[in-house]
N, C-alpha and C positions, 0 to 999 in steps of 0.2 A: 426558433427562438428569436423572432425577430423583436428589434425594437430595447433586446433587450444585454445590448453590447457595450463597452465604454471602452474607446483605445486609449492609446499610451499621451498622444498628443493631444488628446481631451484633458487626460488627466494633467498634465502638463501645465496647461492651459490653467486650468481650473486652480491646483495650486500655485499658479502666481498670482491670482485675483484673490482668494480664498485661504484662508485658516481657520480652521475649527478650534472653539475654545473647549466648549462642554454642551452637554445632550442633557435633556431631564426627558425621561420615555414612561411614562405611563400605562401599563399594560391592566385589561381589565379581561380577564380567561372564562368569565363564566357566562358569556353570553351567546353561547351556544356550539354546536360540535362542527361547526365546518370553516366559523370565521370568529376572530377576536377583533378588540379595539384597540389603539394603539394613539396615544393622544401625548406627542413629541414636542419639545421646544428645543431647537436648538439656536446657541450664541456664538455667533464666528465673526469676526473681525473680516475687511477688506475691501478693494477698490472701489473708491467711490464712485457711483455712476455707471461699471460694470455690469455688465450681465451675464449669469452663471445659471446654474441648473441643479439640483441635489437628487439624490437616486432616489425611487421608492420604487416596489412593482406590490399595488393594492388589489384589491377587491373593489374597491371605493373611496374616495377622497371627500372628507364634510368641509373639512375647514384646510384653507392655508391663508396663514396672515404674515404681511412681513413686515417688521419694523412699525405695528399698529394699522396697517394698512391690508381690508380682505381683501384677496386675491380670487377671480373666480376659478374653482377647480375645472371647471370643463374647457377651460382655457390655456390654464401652466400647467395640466397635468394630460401628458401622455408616453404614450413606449417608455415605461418605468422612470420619468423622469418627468419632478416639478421645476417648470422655469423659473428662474427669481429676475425679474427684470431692473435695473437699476438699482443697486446694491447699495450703501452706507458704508461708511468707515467702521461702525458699529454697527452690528444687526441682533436682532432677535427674531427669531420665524418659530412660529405655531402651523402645527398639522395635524389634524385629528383625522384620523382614515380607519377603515375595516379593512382588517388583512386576512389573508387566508392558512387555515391550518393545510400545512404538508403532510403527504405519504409518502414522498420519494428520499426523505431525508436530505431535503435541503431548506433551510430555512428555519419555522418550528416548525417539528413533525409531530404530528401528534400519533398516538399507538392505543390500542383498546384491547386490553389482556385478555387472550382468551379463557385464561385458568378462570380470571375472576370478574372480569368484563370492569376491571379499574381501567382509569384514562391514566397516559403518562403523556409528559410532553418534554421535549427536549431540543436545543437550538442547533445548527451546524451551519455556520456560516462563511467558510472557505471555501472557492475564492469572494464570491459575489452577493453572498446570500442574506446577510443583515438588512440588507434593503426590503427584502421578504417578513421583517417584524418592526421595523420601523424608519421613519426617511434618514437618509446618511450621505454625506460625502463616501462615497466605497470607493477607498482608491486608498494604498497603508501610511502613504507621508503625511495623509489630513489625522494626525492625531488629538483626542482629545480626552476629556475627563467623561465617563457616561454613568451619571445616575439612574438606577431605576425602579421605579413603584408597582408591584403587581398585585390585585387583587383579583385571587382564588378562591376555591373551598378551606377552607380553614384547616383541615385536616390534612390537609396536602403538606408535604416538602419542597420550600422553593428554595434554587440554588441559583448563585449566582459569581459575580468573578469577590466579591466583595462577601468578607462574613456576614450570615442571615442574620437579620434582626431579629425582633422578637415581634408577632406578630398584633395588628390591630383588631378586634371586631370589629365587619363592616352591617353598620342594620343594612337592610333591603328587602323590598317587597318576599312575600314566600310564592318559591314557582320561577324565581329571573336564575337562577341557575341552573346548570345545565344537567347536573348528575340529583335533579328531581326537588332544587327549592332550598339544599343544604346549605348550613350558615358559610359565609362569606369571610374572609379576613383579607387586610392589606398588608404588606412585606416593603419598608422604605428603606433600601439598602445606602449605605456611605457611597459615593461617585468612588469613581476607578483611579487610580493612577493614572496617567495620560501613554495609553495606549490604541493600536488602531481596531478599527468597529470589526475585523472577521476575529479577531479574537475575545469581543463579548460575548455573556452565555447569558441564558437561562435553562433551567432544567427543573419539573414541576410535576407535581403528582404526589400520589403516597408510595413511595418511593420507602425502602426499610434501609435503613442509616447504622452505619456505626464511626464511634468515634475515636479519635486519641490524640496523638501530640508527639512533636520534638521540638528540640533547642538548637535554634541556626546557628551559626558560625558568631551571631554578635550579638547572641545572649537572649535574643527572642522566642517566646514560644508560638512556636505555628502548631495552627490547630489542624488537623487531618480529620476526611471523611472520608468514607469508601459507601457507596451507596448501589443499589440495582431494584430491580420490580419489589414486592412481597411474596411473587412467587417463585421466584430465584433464591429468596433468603438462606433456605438451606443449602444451600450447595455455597456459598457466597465463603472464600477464605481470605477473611479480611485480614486475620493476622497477619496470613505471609504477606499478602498485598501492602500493608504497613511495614514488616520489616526489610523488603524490598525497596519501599519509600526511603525507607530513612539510610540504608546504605547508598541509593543516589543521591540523595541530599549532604552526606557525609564525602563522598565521593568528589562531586560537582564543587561543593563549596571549598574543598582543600584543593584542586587541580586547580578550578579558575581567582583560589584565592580573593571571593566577591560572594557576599550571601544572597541568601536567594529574596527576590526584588518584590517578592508581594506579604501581602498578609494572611493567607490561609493557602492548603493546600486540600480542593476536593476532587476525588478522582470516583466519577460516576459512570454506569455501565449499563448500556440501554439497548432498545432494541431497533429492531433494524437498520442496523447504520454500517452506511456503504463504504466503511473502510476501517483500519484498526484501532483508528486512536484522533483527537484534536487538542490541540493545547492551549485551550481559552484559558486567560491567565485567571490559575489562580480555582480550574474548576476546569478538570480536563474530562472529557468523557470516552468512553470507550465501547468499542462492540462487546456485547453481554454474553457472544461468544466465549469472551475469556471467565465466564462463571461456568466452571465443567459441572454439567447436569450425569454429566458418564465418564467413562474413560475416554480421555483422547492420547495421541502422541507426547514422549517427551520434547520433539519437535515444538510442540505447542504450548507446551506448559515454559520452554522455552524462548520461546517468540513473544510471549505473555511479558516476560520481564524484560525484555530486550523493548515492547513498545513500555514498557512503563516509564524505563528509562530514556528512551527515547522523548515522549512528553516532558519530563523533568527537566531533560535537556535544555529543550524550547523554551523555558521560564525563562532564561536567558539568552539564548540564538534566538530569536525570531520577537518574545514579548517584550524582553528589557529593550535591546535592541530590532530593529527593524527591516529588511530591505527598503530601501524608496520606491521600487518596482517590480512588480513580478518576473522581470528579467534577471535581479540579481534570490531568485527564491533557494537557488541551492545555498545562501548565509544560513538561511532555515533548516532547512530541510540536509543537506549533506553533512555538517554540521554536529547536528540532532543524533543522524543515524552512523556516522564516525565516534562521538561519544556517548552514546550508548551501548555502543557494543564494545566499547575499553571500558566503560563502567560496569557492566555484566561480567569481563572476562575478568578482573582486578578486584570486581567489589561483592561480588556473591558467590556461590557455588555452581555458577554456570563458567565455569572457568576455561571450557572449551568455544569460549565463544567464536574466538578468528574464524578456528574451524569452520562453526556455522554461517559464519560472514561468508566466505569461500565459495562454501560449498549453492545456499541459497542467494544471497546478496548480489554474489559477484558473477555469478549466471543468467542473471534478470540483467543484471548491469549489461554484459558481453551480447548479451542477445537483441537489450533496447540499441547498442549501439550499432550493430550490425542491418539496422532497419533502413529504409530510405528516408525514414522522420527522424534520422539521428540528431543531435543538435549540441552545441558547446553548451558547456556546462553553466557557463553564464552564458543561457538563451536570447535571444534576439523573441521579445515578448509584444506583439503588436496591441494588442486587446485582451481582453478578459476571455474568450474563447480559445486565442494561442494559451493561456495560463491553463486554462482547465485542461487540457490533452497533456500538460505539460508535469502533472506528478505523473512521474515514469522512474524507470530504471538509470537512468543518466542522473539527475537533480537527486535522487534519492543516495542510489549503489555506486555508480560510477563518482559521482560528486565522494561520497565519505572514504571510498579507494582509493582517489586522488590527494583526498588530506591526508588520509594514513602513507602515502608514499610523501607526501611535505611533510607530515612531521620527522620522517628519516629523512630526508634532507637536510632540512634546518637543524635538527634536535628536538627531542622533547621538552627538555623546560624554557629552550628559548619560545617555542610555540604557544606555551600557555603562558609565559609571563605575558606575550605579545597579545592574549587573547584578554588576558585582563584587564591590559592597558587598554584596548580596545572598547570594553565593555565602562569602564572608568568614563572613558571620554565620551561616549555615546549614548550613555544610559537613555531610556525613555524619548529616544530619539529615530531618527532613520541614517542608515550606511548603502554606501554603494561599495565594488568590488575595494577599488585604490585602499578607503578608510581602512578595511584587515590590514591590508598586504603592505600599508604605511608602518603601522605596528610588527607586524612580522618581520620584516627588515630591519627593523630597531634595532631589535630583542636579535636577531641571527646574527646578521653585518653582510649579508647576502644580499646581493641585487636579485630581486626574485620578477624583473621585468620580464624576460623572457620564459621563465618558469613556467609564467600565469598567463603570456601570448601562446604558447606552447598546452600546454594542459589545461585550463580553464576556456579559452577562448576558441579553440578550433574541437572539431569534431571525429572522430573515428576510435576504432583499437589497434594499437602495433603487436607485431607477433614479432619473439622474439624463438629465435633456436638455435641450438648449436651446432656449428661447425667444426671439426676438429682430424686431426691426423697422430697414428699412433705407427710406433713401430716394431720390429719382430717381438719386439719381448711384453708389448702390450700398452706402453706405456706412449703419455701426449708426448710430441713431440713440436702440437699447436693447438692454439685452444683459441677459437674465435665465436662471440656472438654476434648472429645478424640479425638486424634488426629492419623488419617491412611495415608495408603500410597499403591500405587501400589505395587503390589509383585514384579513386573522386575525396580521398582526405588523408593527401600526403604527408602529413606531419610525422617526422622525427623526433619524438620526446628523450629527453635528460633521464633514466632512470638507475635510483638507486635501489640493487638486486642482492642477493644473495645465490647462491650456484652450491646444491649439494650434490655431494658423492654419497652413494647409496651401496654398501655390499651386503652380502648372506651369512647372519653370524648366528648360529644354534638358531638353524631354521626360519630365522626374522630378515627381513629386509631391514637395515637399520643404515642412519646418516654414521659417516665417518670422516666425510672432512666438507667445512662451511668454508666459503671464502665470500667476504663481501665486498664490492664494488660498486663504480660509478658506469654506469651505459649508455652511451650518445654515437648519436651519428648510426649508417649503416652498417658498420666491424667494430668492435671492440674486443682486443686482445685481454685475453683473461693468462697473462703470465706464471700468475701464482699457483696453475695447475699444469706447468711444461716438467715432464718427468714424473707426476703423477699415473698411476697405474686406472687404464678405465677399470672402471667401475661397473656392476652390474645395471644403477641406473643412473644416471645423469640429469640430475630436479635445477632445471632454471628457476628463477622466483623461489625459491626454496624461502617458508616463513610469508611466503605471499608479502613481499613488500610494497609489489609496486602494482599498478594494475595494466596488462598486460596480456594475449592470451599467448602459451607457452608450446613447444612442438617437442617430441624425444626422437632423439636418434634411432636407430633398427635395433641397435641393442638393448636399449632404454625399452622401447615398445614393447620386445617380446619379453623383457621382465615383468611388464605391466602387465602386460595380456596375463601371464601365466602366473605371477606371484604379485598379484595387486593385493589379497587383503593380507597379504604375511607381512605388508610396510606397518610398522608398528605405530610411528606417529600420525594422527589421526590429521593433523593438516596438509602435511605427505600427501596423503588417501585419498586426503578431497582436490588436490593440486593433480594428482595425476588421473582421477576420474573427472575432474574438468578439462584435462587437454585430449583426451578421450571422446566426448561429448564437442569441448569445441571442433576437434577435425571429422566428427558426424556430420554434424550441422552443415561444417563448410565442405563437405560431398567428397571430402577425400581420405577416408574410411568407412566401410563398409555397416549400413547398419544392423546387415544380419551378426556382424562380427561382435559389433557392441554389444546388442542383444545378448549372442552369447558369451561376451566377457561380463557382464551383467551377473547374469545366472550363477555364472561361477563366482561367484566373489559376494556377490551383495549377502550372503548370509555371514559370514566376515566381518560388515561394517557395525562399528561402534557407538558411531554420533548416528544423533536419530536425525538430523535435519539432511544430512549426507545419504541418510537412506531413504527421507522423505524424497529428495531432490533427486537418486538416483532410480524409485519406482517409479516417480511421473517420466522419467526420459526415457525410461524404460516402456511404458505404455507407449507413448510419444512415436518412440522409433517402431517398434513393434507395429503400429496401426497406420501409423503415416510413411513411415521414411525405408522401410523395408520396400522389395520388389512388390509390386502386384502381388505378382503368380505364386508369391512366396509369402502373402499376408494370413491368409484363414491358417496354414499349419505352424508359421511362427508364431500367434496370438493363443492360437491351442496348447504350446507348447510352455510359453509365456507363462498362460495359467495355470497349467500342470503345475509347473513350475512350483511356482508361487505356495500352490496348495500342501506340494512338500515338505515347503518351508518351512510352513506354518507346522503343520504336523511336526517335524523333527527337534522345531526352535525352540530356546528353553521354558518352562511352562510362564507363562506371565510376564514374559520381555516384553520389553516396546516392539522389539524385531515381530515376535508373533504375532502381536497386533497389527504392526502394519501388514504383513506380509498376507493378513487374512481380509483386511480390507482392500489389498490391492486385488486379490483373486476374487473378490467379490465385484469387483469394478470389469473385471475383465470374463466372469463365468461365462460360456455360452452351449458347451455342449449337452448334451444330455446329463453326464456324467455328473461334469460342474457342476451342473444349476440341482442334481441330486444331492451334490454336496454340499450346496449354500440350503436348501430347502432342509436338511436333516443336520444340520448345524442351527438355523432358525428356531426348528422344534426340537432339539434337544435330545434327536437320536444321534448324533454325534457330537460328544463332545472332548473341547482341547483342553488338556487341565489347566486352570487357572485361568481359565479365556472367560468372561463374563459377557455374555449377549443382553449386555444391556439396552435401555431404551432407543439411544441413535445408532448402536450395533445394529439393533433389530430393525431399525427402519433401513440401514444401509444393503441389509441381507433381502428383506424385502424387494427394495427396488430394485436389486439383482434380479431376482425371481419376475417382479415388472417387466422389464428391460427382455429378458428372457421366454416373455411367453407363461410362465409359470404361475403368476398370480392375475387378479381379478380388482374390477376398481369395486368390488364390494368388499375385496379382504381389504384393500387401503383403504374403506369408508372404515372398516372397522377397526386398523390400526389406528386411525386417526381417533374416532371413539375413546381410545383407550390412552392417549396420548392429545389431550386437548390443551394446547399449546402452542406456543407462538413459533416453537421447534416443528412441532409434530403438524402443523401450517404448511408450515413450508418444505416438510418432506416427505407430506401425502401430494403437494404442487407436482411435485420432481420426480413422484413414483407416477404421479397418475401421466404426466406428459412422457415417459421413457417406457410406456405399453407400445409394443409392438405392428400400432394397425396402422393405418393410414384414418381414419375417422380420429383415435385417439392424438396424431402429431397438428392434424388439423383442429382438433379442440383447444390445444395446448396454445397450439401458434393464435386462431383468433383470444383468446381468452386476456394477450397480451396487446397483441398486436391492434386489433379491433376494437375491443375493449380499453380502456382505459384507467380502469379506477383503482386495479390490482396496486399493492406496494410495492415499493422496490425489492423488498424480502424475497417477494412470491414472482414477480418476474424473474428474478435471479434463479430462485430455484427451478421455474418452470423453465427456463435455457438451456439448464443443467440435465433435464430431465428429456427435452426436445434431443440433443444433439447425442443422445444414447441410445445408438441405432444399432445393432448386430446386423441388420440389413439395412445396408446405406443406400441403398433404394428409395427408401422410404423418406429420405430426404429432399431427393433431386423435383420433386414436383414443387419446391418451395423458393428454389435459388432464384427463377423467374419474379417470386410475391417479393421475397428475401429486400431484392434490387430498385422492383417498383413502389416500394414503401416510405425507401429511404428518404427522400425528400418531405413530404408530407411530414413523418417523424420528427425531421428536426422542425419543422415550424409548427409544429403543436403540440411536442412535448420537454419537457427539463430536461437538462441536461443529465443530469443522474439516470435519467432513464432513458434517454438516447443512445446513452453508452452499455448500458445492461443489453438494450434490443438489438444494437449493434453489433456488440462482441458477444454476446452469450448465444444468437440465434444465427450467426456466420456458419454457414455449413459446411467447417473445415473440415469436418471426416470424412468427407466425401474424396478430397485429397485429390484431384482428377485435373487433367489438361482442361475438364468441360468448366469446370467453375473457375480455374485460375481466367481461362478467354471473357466468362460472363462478368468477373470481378472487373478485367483491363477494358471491355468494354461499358462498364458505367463508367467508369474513371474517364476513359475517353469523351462519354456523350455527356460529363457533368463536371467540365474544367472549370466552369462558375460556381459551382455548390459552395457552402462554407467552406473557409479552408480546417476549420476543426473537425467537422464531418469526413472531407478529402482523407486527412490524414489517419482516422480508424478505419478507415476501408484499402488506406495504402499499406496500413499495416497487416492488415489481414490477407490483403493480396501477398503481401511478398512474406510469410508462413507458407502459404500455397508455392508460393516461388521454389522457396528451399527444400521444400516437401519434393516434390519431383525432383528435383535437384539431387537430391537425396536414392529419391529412386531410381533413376540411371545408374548413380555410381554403386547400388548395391547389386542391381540386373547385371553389372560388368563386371562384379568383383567375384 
């Protein structure tokens, strides 16, 4: 990606010469299928005499004039950047360029429907990527007002952050469009509010629409849209998706007491897009994933609301208000995903939210922070390169962990008065960390300096566990928590906890006494439990206050081990199969142990995210973190398992369905793969189990993966299933066959090749690293290493990270790949440092994985 970086002291730079006022962008879609036109004016104010530079990365540059004056382009324009030499106090710059349509989903990507061979187009421009549809200041403090003109097919749906107009007929020649000559029309929307260019949109095509409306907080009616393909229409449940809407909106506008900052709200759902959700103001879009074409998880139908809310969010953290830097992006993003998930638990019928915070959230959290790229939560952000590596588990999980532990500090209504006043004084502007934490203080009467040097600024997780002494008769006689720390991120945090006691009442594990407190420093005496009788389990963080990973006593443990699903409360359950999992991970529990405390209990669990999060760890330890010598009959055994489950689970739970897609993830024997093959066809079946569409592809590429099927039965599942789904999971069945010619098709097809989507890369990864003979991997760790360079200087970002982590040959799990990982890392201490860092992260999974393996060979 050379050429096409912009650090922090550029931008710097550039905002003291520079202010954007307003963009007028001209977009003209119909001239053809691989580049459009893009014909921008923008007006920015600044140093006279200066010279500065604006981002673009084109196809071709026609025009750029500045201030009346042509410029020639083969002169100010290279490595995604137009020079502006000698600047005005007032400017006007024109630039007419041809840009290129995207596949990787960044930029506009454009999609071509296989059901009906319609074009869609859609924008995604976080961090860098606006520059990819037309020239910009890309940097979030240069805000301005962005008008913009598109002429399409006339039949299309254009969306944008600003209510559609109503459309113009454009004459033109017959034959200058691109979908065979069809009439044309122009769309002239109202400029924006003055917001920054990664959260402009456009999204276009014939797109099936539906509509309706609510009444903000000041008497406004916002208009709503829910939008996706024409071939998704049916399955498309706009309703709930609107009354989801409007309870965030209800929600958000009485907590933060401030309505919501734009004029419409459209929430578009499209394809291919390499992550859950973006919050263009005003016109958020989403993966079309969440339009269920089948049955999925309530995990997922879960996660669905939690990112919708999540976007809603952001109309205010990140659009009203700003970061000035991608240093301070957990304002955005921690923010976001802290009140979303109080708005989900409070404001709809997902009212076990925390839970799934816990169980999924604060797992990704615990695990990014345990990496060697761990980083404070307000990150040290050099470039656009450090930003991209940087949505992770910290900025996201750990960041909203950390305000749910502030606002039990401070209080709750001191928190949101402070968030309001915040929002008051900053509106439509940019903030750094001080500007919250000025207001917080307000509203608390808390010096929260050290708080925020302490938790926001340094990096690591503390474990906290008890200590304690009891005498003849059973009872404390001292109750102390200690509290550690990594040696390379010693920090001692402030935390406010809670501490239950857990005893056996008519066969339930149930809480019996809370105490809650302040915890700092190394020992904290916990008084209020001397003369207390132990308990069968002893739950530090009890209610998950603070974020933290937790340890049990020998008492505490072998409750856990043996009566883990009889805890009745479901946040219990997830608290104590995360400190389970955390002492896996950190190789001082055994993982054949987990495994089978696993087995035993997981058909017990309630929340589906709890059970999603405890089947992947479960695979996880099974394949990777168990002995060697001990992996082929705990993975058999795993499966069995599983298959039981499924079989016994009540007919049509969420439980049976996962439990059947887990065993289909893991079939390998003869046995199995009999029984994913006669479950397929419909000689076995579980009542109320529906082998629908992505069932049957999921059973198939069992059968793939297994030897059992043929790439002519996936040409003909795909036949049957011609789709942008059924794409991408004939990709994943055809790359997850068994041979050595099949892993080497999969691997050129991505690797070699170039032109595939990010869709179909992602799937063929998926499909690549599904090896029941991990053999059949190891000829590739040698290509895996020698590619990587080349990789990043010739392709996107979005897909560097796909080839990187999707094709990392972590099953292999072995001494031999962690040495081949530490020796590129050694022979490529110059490589990007965003490059370094997914390979350092991948190396140390390999790290803990054997780690893992010792302590289970010993145990």
């Amino acid at each position: 990606m050379p050429g096409e970086n912009l650090t922090r002291i550029e931008a710097q730079e550039r905002a003291r010469v520079v202010q954007s006022q307003s963009y007028e962008i001209a977009l003209h879609l119909a001239s053809g299928d691989e580049t459009f036109q893009s014909d921008t004016t923008v007006r920015f104010t600044g140093e006279a005499g200066a010279s500065t530079f604006i981002d673009l990365i084109a196809a071709s540059v026609e025009l750029v004039e500045l201030n009346g004056v042509a410029l020639d382009p083969a002169e100010v324009f290279a490595d995604s950047r137009v020079q502006l030499p000698s600047i005005a106090a007032e400017n006007v710059l024109r630039i007419k360029s041809t840009q290129r349509y995207m596949n990787t989903g960044e930029g506009l990507h454009r999609f071509v429907d296989p059901a009906d061979n319609e074009v869609y187009l859609y924008s995604q421009f976080e961090v860098p990527d606006s520059r990819r549809m037309y020239p910009v200041f890309e940097q979030p403090d240069l805000k301005a007002n962005f008008q913009f003109t598109v002429t399409a097919p006339a039949r299309w749906k254009v969306t944008s952050n600003q209510p559609t107009p109503e459309p113009v007929a454009v004459a033109e020649p017959s034959g200058v469009g691109v979908l065979g000559g069809e009439a044309l029309a122009t769309w002239t929307f109202e400029p924006t509010p003055v917001i920054s260019s990664y959260i402009t949109a456009l999204i276009a095509g014939p797109y099936y629409e539906v509509r309706s409306e609510l009444t903000s907080k000041d008497g406004r009616i916002i208009p709503l849209g829910v939008f996706c393909r024409h071939s998704l229409s049916e399955y498309m449940d706009a309703d709930y998706v609107f009354d989801k809407t409007r309870e965030g909106f209800e929600f958000f506008e009485n907590e933060f007491d401030f309505p919501y900052p734009f004029d419409k709200y459209d929430q578009l759902f499209v394809p291919e897009y390499n992550m859950g959700a973006m919050e263009n103001a005003g016109a958020v879009t989403f993966t079309e994933t969440y339009v269920f074409r089948s049955q999925v998880t309530d995990a997922i139908r879960e996660r669905r609301v939690v990112t919708i809310l999540h976007e809603l969010a952001h109309m205010w953290f990140g659009d009203l208000v700003t970061m000035r830097w991608w240093n301070d992006l957990w304002l955005n993003e921690s923010f976001a995903e802290y009140m979303s998930t109080l708005g989900v638990a409070e404001a709809t019928e997902w009212s076990d939210c925390w839970t799934t915070f816990a169980a999924s959230e604060k797992s990704w959290a615990y695990r990014q922070d345990q990496l060697p790229s761990t980083h404070p939560i307000k990150a040290e952000i050099r470039d656009l390169q450090d930003v991209l590596v940087n949505f992770d588990g910290i900025t996201y999980a750990k960041g909203a962990s950390v305000l749910k532990q502030l606002v039990a500090w401070v209080g709750r209504k001191p928190f949101m008065t402070g968030v309001h006043d915040y929002f008051v004084k900053h509106q439509f502007s940019n903030t750094e960390l001080p500007d919250l934490m000025t207001e917080l203080e307000a509203q608390s009467g808390r010096d929260l300096t050290d708080w925020t040097k302490k938790w926001l600024e340094t990096a690591g997780v503390n474990t906290l566990r008890p200590v304690f002494e009891v005498d003849a008769d059973g009872k404390f006689t001292s109750f102390v928590i200690e509290q550690t720390a990594h040696a390379d991120y010693p920090t001692l945090r402030p935390h406010r906890i809670a501490v239950g006691l857990y005893e056996e009442q008519d066969g339930a594990i149930v809480r019996t006494k809370r105490v809650e407190l302040d915890v700092d420093g190394e020992r904290t005496e916990v008084t209020e439990l001397i003369g207390e009788t132990q308990p069968a389990l002893v739950l530090l963080n009890d209610d998950d206050l603070t974020y933290a990973k937790i340890r049990l006593d020998e008492r505490s443990l072998e409750t856990v081990s043996a009566r883990l699903g009889d805890i009745t409360d479901s946040l219990a359950r997830a608290l104590a199969w995360g400190t389970l999992w955390d002492a896996t991970r950190d190789a001082e529990f055994p993982a054949s142990r987990f495994v089978d405390i696993v087995l035993a209990h997981m058909d017990r669990e309630t929340n589906s995210t709890t059970l999603r999060t405890l089947l992947n760890q479960l695979i996880l330890s099974a394949s990777s973190y168990v002995a060697p010598e001990r992996r082929a009959e705990t993975l058999e055994k795993v499966a069995d398992t599983l298959w039981q489950r499924a079989i016994d689970a009540e007919p049509g739970t969420d439980a049976q369905f996962q439990f059947v897609k887990s065993f289909a993830q893991l079939a390998a024997t003869d046995d199995q793969l009999d029984s994913v093959l006669a479950l397929l066809e419909g000689k076995i079946e579980l009542e109320k189990l529906d082998i629908d569409t992505d069932l049957g592809w999921e059973l198939l590429i069992a059968l793939a993966a297994g030897d059992r099927a043929t790439a002519a039965e996936i040409d003909k599942a795909l036949a049957n299933d011609r789709t942008a789904t059924g794409n991408q999971s004939a990709a994943h069945a055809r790359a997850a066959l068994p041979t050595a010619e099949a892993k080497s098709a999969a691997w050129d097809s991505v690797f070699v090749e170039s032109d595939k989507p990010n869709a179909i890369v992602r799937a063929t990864g998926l499909g690549f690293l599904r090896a029941h003979d991990r053999e059949l991997l190891t000829p590739f760790v040698e290509q895996y290493f020698s590619s990587l360079t080349a990789l990043w200087d010739s392709r996107s970002y979005a897909i560097v990270e796909e080839l990187v982590d999707g094709f990392f040959p972590s099953p292999l799990a072995d001494a031999a790949l962690e040495q081949a990982t530490q020796a590129w890392l050694d022979a490529n201490e110059d490589a990007a440092p965003a490059l370094r860092r997914l390979i350092i992260e991948n190396h140390s999974g390999i790290v803990r994985a054997l780690a893992a393996q010792q302590a289970d060979a010993a145990a």
